[in-house]
TIVO-2410 file (N, C-alpha, C; in nm, 3 decimals):
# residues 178
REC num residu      c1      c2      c3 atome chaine
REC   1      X   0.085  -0.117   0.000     N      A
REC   1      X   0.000   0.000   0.000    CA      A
REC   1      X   0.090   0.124   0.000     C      A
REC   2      X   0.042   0.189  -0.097     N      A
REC   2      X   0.115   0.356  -0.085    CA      A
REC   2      X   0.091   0.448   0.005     C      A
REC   3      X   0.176   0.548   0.045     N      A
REC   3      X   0.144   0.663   0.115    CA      A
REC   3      X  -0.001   0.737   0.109     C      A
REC   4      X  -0.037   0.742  -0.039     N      A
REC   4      X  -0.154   0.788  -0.004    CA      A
REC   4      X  -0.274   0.735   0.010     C      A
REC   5      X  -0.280   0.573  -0.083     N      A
REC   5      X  -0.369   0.453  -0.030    CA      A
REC   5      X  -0.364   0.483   0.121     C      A
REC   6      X  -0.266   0.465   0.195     N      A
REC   6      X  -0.302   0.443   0.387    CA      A
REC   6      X  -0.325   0.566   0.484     C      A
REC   7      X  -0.293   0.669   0.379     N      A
REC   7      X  -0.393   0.846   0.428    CA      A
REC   7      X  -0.503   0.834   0.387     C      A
REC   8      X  -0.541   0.766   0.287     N      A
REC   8      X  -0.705   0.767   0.247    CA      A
REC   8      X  -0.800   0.672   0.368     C      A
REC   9      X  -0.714   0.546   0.386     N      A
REC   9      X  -0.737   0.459   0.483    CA      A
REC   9      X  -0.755   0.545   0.597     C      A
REC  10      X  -0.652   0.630   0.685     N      A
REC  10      X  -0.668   0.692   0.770    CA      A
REC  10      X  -0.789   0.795   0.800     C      A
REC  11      X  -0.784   0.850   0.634     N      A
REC  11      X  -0.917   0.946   0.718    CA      A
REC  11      X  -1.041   0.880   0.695     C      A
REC  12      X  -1.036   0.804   0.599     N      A
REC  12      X  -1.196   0.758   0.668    CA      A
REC  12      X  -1.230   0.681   0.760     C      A
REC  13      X  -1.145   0.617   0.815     N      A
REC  13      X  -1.166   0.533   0.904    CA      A
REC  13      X  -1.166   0.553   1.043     C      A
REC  14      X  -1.047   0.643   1.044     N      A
REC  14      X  -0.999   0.690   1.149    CA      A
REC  14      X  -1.072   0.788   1.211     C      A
REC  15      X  -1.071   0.882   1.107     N      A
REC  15      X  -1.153   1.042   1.138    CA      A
REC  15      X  -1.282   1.060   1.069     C      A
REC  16      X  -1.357   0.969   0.998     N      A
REC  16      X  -1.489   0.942   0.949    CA      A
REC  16      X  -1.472   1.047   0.856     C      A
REC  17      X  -1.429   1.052   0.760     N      A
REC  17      X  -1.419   1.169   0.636    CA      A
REC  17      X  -1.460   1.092   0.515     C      A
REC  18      X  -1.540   1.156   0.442     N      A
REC  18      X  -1.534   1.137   0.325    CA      A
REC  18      X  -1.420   1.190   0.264     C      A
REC  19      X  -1.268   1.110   0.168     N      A
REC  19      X  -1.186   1.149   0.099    CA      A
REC  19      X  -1.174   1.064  -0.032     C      A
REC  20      X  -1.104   1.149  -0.082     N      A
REC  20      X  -1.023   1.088  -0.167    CA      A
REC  20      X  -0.963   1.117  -0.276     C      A
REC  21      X  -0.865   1.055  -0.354     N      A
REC  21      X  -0.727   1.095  -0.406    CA      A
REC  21      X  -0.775   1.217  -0.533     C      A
REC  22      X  -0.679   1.238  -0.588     N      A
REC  22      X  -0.688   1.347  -0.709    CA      A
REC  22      X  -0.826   1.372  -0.787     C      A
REC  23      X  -0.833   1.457  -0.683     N      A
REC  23      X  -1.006   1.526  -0.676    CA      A
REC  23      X  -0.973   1.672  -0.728     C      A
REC  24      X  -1.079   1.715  -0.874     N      A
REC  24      X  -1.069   1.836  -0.928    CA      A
REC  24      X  -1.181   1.911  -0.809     C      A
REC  25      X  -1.106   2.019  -0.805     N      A
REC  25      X  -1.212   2.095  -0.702    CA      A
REC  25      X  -1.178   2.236  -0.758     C      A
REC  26      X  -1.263   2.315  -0.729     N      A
REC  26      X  -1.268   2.470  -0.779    CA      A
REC  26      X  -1.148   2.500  -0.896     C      A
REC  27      X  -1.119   2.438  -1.010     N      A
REC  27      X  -1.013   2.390  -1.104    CA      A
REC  27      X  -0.920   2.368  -1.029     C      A
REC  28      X  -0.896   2.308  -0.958     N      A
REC  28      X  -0.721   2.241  -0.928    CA      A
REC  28      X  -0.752   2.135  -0.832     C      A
REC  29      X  -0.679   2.038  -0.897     N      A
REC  29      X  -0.637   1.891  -0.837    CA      A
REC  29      X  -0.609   1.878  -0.728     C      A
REC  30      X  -0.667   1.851  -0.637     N      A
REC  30      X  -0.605   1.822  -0.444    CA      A
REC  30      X  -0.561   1.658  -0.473     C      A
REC  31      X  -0.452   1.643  -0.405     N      A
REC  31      X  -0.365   1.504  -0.406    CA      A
REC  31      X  -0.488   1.455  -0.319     C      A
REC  32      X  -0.527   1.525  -0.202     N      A
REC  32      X  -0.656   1.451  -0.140    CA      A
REC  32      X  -0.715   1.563  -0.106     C      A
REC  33      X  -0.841   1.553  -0.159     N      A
REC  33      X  -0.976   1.640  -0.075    CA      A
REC  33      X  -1.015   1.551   0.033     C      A
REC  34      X  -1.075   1.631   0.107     N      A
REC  34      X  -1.124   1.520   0.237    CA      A
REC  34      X  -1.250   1.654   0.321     C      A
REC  35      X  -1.370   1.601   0.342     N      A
REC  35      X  -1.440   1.657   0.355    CA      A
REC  35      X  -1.466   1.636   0.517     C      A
REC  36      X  -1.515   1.687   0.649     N      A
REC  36      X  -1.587   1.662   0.771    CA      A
REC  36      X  -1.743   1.607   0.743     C      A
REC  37      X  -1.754   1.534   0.754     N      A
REC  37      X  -1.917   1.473   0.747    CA      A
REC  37      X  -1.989   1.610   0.915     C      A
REC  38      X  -1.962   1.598   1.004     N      A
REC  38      X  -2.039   1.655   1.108    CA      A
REC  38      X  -2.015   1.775   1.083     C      A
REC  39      X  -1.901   1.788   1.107     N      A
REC  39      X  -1.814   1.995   1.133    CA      A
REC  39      X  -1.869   2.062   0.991     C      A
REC  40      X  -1.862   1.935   0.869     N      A
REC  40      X  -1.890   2.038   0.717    CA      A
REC  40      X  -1.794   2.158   0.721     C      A
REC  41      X  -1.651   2.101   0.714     N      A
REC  41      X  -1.519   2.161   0.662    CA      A
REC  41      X  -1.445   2.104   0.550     C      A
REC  42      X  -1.389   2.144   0.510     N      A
REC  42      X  -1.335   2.098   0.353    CA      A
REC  42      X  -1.118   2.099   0.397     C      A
REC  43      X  -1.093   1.969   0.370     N      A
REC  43      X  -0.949   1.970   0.411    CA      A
REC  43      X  -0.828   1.945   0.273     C      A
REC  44      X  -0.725   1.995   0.250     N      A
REC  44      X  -0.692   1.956   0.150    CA      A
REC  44      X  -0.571   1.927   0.215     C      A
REC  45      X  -0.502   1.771   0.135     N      A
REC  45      X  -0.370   1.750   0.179    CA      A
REC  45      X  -0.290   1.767   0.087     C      A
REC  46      X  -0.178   1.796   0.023     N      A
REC  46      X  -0.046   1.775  -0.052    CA      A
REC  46      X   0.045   1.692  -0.021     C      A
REC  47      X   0.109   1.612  -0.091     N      A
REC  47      X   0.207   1.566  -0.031    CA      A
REC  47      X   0.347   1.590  -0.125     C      A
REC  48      X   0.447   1.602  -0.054     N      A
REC  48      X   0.545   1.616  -0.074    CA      A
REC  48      X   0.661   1.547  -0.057     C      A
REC  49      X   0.770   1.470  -0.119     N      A
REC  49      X   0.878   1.426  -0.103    CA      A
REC  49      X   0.982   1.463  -0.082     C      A
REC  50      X   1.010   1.559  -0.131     N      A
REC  50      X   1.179   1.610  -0.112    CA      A
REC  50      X   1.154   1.769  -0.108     C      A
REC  51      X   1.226   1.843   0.000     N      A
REC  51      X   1.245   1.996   0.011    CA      A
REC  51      X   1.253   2.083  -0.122     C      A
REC  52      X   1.285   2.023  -0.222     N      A
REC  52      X   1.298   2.099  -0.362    CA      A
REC  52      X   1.164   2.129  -0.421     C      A
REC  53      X   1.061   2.000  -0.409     N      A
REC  53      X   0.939   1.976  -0.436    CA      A
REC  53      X   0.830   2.063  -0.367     C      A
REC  54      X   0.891   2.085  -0.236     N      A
REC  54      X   0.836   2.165  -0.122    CA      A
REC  54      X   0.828   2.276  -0.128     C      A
REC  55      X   0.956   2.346  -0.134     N      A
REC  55      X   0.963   2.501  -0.154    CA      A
REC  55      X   1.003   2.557  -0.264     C      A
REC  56      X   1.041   2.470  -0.397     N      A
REC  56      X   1.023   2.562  -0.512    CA      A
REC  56      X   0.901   2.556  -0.600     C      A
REC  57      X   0.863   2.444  -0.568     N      A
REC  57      X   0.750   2.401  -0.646    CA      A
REC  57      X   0.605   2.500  -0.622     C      A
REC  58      X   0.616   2.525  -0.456     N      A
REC  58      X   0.519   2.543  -0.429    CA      A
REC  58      X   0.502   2.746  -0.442     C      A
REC  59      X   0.629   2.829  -0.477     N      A
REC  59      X   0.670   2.908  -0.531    CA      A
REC  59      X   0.557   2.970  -0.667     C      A
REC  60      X   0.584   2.860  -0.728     N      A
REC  60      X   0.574   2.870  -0.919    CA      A
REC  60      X   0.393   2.842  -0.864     C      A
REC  61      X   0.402   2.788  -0.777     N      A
REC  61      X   0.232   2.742  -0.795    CA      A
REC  61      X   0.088   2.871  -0.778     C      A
REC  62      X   0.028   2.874  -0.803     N      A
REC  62      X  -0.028   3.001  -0.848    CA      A
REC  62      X  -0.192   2.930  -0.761     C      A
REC  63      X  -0.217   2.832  -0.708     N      A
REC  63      X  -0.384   2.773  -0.666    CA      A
REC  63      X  -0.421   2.860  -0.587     C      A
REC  64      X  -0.412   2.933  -0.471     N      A
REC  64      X  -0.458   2.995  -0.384    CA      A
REC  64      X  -0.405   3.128  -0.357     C      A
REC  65      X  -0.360   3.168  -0.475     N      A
REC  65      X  -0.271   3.296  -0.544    CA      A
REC  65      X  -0.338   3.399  -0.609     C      A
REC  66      X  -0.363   3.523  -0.648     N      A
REC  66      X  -0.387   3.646  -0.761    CA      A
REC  66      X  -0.434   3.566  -0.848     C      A
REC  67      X  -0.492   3.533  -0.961     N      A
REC  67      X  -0.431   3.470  -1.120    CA      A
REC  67      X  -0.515   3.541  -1.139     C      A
REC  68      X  -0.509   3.508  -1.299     N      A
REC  68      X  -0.568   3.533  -1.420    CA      A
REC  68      X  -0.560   3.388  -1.445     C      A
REC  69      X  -0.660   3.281  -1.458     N      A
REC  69      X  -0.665   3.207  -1.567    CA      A
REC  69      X  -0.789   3.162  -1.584     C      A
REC  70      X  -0.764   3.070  -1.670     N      A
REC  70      X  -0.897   2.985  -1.719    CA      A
REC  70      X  -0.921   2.849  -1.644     C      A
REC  71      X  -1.052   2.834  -1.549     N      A
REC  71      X  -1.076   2.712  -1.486    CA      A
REC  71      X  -1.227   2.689  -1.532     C      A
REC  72      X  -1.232   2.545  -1.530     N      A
REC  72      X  -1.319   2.453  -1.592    CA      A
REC  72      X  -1.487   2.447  -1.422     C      A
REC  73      X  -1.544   2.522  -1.450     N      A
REC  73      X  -1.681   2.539  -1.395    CA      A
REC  73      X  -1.848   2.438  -1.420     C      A
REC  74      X  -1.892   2.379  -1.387     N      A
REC  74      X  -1.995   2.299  -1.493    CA      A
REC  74      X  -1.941   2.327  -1.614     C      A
REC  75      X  -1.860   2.229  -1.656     N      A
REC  75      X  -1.825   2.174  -1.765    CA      A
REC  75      X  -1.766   2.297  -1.855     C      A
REC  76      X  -1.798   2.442  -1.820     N      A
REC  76      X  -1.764   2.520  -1.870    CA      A
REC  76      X  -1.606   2.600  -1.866     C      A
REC  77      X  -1.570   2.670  -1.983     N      A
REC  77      X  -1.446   2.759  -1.933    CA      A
REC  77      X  -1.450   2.829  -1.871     C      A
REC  78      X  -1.390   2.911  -1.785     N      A
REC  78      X  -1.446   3.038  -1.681    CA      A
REC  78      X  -1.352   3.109  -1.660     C      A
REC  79      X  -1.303   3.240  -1.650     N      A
REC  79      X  -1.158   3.336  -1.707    CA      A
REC  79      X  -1.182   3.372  -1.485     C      A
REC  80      X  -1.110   3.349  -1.453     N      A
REC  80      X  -1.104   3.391  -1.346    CA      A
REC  80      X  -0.952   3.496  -1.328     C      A
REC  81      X  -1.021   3.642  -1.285     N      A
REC  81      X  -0.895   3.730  -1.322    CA      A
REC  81      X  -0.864   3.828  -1.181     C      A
REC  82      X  -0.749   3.798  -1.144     N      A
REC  82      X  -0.685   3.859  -1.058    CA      A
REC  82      X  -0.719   3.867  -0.917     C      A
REC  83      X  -0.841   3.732  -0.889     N      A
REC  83      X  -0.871   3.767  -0.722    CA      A
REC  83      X  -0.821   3.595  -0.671     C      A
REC  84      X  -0.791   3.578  -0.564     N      A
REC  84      X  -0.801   3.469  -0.465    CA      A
REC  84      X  -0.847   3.391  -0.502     C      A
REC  85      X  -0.807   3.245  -0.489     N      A
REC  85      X  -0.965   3.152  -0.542    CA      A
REC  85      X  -0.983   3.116  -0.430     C      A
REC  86      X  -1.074   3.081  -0.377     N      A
REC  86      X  -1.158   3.035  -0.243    CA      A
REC  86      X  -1.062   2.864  -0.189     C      A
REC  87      X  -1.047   2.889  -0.088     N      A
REC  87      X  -0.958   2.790  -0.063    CA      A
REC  87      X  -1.033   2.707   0.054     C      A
REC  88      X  -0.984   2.570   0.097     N      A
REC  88      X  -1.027   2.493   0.183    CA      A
REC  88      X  -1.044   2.517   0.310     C      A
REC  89      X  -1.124   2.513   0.442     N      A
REC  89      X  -1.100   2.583   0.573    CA      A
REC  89      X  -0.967   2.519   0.642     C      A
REC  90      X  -0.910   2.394   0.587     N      A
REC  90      X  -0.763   2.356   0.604    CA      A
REC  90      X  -0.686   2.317   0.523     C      A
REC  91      X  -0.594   2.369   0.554     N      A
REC  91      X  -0.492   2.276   0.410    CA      A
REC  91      X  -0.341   2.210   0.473     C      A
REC  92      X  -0.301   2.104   0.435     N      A
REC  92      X  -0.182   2.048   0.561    CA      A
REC  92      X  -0.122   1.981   0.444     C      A
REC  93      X   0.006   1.977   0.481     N      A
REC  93      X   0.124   1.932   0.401    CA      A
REC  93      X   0.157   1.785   0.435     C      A
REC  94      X   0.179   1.701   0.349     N      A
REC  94      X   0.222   1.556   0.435    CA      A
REC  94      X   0.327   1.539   0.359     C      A
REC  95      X   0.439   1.532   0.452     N      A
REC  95      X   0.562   1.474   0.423    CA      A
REC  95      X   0.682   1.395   0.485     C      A
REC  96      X   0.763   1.379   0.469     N      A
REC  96      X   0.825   1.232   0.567    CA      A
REC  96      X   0.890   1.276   0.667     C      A
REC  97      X   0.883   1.233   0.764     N      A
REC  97      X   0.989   1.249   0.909    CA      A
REC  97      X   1.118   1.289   0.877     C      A
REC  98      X   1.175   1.195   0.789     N      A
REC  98      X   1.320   1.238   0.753    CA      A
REC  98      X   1.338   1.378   0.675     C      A
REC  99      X   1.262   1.404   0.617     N      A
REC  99      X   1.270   1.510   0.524    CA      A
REC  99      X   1.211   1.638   0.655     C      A
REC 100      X   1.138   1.627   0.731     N      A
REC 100      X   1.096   1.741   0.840    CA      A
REC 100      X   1.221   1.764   0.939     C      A
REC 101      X   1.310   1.685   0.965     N      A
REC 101      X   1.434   1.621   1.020    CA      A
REC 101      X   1.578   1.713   0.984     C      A
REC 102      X   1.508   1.653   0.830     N      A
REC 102      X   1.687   1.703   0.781    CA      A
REC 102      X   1.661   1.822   0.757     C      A
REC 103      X   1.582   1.905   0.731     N      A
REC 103      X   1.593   2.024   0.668    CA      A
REC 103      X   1.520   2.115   0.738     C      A
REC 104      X   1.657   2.215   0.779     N      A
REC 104      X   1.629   2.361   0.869    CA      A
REC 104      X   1.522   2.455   0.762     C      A
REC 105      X   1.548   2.452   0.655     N      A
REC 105      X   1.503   2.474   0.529    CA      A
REC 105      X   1.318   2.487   0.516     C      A
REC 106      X   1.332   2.346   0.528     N      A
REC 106      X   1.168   2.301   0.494    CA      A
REC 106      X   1.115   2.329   0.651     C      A
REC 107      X   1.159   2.308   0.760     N      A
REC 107      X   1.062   2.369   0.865    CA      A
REC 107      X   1.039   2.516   0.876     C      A
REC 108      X   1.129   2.609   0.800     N      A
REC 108      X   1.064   2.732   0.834    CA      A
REC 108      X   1.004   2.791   0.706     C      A
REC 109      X   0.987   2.681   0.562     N      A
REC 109      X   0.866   2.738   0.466    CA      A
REC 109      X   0.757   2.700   0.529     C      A
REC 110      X   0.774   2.574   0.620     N      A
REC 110      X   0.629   2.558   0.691    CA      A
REC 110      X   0.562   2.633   0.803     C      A
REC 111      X   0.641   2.686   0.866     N      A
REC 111      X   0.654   2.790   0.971    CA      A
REC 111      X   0.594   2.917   0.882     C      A
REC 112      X   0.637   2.951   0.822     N      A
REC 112      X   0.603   3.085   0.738    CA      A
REC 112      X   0.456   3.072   0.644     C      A
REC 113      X   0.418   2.960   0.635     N      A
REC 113      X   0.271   2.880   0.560    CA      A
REC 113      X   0.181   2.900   0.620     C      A
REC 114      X   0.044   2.925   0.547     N      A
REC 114      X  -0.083   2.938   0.599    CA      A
REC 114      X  -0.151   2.827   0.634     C      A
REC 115      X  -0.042   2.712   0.643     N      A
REC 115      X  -0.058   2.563   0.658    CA      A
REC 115      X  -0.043   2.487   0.760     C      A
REC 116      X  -0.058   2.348   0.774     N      A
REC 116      X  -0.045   2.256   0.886    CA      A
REC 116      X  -0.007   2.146   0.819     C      A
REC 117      X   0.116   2.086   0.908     N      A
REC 117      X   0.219   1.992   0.833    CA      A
REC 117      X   0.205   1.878   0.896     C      A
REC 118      X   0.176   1.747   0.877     N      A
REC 118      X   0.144   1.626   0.933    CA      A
REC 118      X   0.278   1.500   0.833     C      A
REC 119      X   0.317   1.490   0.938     N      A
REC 119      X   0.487   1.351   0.868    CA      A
REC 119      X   0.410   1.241   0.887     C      A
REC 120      X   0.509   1.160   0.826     N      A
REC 120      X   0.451   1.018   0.797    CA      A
REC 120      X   0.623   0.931   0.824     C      A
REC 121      X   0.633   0.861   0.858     N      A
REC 121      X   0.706   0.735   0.903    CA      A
REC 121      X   0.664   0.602   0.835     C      A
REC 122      X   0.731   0.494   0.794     N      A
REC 122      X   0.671   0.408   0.748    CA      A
REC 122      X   0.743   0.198   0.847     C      A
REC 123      X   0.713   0.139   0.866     N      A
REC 123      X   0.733   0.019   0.958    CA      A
REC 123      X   0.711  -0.053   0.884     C      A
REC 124      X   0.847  -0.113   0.867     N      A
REC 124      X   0.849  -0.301   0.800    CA      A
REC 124      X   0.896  -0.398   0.894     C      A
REC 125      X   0.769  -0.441   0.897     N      A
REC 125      X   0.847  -0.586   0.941    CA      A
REC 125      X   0.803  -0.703   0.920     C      A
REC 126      X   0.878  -0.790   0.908     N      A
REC 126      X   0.794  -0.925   0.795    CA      A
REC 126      X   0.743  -0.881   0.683     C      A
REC 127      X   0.646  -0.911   0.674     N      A
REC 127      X   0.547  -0.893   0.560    CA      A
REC 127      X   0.441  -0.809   0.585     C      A
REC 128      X   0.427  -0.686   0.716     N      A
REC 128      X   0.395  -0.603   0.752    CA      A
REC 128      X   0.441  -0.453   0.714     C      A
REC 129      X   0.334  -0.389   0.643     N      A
REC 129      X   0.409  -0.227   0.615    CA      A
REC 129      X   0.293  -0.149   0.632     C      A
REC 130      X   0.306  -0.055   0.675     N      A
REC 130      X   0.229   0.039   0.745    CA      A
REC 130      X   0.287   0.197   0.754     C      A
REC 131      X   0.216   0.257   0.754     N      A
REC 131      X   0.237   0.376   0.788    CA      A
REC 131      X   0.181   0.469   0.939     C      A
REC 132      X   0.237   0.558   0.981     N      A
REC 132      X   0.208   0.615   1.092    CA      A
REC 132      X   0.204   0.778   1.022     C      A
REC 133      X   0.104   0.831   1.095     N      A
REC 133      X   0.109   0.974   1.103    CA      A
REC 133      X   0.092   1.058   1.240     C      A
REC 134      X   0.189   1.212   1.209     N      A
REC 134      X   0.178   1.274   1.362    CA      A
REC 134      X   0.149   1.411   1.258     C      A
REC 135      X   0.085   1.461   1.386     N      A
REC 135      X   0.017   1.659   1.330    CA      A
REC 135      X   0.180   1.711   1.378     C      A
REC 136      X   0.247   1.783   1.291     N      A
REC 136      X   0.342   1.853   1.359    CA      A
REC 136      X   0.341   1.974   1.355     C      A
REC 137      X   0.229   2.067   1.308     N      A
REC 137      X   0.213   2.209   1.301    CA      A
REC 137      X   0.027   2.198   1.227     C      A
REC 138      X  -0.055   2.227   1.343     N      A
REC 138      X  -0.177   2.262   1.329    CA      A
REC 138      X  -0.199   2.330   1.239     C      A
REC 139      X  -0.313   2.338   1.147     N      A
REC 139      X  -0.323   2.466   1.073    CA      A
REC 139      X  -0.448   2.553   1.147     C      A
REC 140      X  -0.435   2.640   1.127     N      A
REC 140      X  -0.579   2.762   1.163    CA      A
REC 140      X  -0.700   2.784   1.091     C      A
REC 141      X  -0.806   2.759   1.110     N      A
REC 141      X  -0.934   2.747   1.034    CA      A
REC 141      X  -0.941   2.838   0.946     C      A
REC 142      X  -0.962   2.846   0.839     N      A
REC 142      X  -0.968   2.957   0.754    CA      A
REC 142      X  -1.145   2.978   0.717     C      A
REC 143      X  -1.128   3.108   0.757     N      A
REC 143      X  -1.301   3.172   0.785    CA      A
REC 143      X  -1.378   3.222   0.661     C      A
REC 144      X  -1.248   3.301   0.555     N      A
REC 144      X  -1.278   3.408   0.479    CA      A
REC 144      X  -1.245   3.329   0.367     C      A
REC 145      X  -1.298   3.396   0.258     N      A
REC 145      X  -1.304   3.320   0.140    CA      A
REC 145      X  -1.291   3.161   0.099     C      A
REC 146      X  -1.374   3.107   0.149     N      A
REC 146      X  -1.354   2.993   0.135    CA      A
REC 146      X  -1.449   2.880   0.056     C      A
REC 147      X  -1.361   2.768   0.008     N      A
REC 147      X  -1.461   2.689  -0.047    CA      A
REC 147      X  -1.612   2.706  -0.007     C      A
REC 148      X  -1.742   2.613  -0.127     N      A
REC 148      X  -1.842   2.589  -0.034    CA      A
REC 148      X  -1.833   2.412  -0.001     C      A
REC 149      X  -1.868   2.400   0.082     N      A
REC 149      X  -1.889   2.249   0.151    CA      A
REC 149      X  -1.998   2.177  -0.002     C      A
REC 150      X  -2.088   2.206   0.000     N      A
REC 150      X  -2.170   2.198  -0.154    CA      A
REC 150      X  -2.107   2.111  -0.262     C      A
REC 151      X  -2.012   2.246  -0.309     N      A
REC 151      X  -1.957   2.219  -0.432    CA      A
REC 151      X  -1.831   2.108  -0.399     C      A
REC 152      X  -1.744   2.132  -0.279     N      A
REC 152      X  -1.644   2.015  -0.255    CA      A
REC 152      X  -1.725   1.872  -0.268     C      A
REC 153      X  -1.792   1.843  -0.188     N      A
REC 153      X  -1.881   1.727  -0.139    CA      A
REC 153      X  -1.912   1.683  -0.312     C      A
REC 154      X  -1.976   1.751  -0.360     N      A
REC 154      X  -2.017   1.728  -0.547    CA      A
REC 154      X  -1.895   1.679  -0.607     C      A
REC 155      X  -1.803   1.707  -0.572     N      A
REC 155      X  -1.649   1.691  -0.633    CA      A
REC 155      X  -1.573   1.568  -0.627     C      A
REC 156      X  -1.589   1.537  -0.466     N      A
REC 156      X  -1.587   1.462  -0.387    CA      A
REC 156      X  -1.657   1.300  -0.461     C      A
REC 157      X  -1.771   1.325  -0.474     N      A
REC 157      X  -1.852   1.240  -0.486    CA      A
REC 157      X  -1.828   1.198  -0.645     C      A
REC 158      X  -1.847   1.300  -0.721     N      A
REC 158      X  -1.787   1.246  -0.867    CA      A
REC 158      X  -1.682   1.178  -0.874     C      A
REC 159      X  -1.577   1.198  -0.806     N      A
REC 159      X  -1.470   1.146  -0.831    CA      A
REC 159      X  -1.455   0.993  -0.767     C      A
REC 160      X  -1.534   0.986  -0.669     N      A
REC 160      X  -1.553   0.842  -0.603    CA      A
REC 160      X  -1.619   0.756  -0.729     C      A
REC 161      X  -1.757   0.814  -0.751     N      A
REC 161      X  -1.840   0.749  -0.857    CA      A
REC 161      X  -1.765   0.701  -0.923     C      A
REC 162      X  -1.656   0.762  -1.040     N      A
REC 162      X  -1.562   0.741  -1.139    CA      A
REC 162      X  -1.463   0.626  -1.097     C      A
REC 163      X  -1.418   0.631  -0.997     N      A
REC 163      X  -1.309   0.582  -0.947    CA      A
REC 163      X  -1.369   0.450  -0.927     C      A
REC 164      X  -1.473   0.408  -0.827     N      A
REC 164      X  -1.577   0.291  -0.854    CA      A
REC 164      X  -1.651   0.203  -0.999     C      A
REC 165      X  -1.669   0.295  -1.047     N      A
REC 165      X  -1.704   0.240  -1.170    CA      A
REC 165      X  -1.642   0.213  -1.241     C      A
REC 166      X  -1.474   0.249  -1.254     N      A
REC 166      X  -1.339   0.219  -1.341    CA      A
REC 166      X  -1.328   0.060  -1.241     C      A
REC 167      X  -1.319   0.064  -1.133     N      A
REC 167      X  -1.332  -0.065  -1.059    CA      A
REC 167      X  -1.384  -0.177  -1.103     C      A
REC 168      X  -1.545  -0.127  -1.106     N      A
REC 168      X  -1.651  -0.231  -1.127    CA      A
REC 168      X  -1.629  -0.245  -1.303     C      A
REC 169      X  -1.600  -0.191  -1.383     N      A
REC 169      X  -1.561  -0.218  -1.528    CA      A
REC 169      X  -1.475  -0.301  -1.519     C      A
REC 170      X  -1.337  -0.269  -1.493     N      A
REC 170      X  -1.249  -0.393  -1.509    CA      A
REC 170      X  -1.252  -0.516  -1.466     C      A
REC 171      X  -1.344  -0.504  -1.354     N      A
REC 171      X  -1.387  -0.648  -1.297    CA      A
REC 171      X  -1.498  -0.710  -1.421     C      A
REC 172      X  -1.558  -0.654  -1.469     N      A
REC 172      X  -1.668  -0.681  -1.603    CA      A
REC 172      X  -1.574  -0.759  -1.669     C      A
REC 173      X  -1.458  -0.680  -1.733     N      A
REC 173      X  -1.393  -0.727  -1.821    CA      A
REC 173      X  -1.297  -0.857  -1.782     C      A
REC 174      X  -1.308  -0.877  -1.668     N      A
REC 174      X  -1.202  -0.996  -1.611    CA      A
REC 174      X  -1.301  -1.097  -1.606     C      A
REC 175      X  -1.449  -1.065  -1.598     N      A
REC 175      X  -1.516  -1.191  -1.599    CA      A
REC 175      X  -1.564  -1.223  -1.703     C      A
REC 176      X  -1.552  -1.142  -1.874     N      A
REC 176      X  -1.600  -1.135  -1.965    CA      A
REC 176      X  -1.465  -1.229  -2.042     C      A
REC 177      X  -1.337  -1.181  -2.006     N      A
REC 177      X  -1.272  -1.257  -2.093    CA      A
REC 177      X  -1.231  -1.426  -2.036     C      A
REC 178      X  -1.261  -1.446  -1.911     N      A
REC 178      X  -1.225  -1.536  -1.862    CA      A
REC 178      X  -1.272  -1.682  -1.916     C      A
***
């Protein structure tokens, strides 16, 4: 199981969330959306591997930035020019112990972030692999401009549908050619 297979595992299970992986939401891809079923908060995670990925990448990235561009609305184009786009009431970084560890670097882009950073560790033994996660910098609820719960949840849900039904197809086809 991958890193983000056993974060998906985690939040629903763990923290009763509806999530899941590369979910288009207000035009841009969350590695995971993850929604609060009770609270009706909208969480987005990133994940990250290496400090380069971390702080230059996230530089050039323009999602919760000024722009000018073109994002995809009901099915439509939509010129969105020069304001904020409405962002999640959390957004948290997941990246590895070692990498939060080694680099004086990457703890103070996270320090300086409107974010909350949660590491991951991983345990082999035998034929046992698993992952662990710890919160290592809370993030702060974000009040103002923000997603709607609505439209995430819609997002949310399409993308499960899809993701299920690519499932249940290939299983069609494994019992069709068999």
């Amino acid at each position: 199981m991958n890193i983000v297979q056993s974060f998906l595992k985690y939040l629903r299970i763990k923290r009763n969330f509806y999530a899941c992986d590369e979910v288009m939401n207000y035009g841009c891809i969350a590695d995971i959306l993850a929604v609060d079923k009770k609270k009706k908060r909208i969480y987005e995670f990133e994940f990250k591997s290496s400090s380069s990925d971390l702080i230059h990448a996230e530089k050039k990235k323009t999602k919760y930035q000024p722009s000018a561009r073109i994002v995809w609305r009901n099915n439509k184009p939509m010129r969105v020019g020069c304001d904020f786009e409405p962002s999640p009431n959390y957004f948290y970084y997941v990246i590895p112990q070692e990498l939060y560890d080694s680099s004086e670097s990457v703890r103070n882009h996270i320090e300086n972030e409107n974010c909350g950073c949660i590491v991951y560790w991983e345990f082999h033994y035998k034929d046992v692999h698993r992952f662990e996660f710890c919160v290592k910098k809370s993030c702060k609820e974000r009040k103002s401009n923000v997603q709607k719960y609505d439209v995430a949840l819609e997002s949310l849900v399409s993308r499960l549908s899809r993701a299920y039904a690519m499932v249940y197809r290939s299983d069609e086809v494994k019992e069709v050619t068999r």
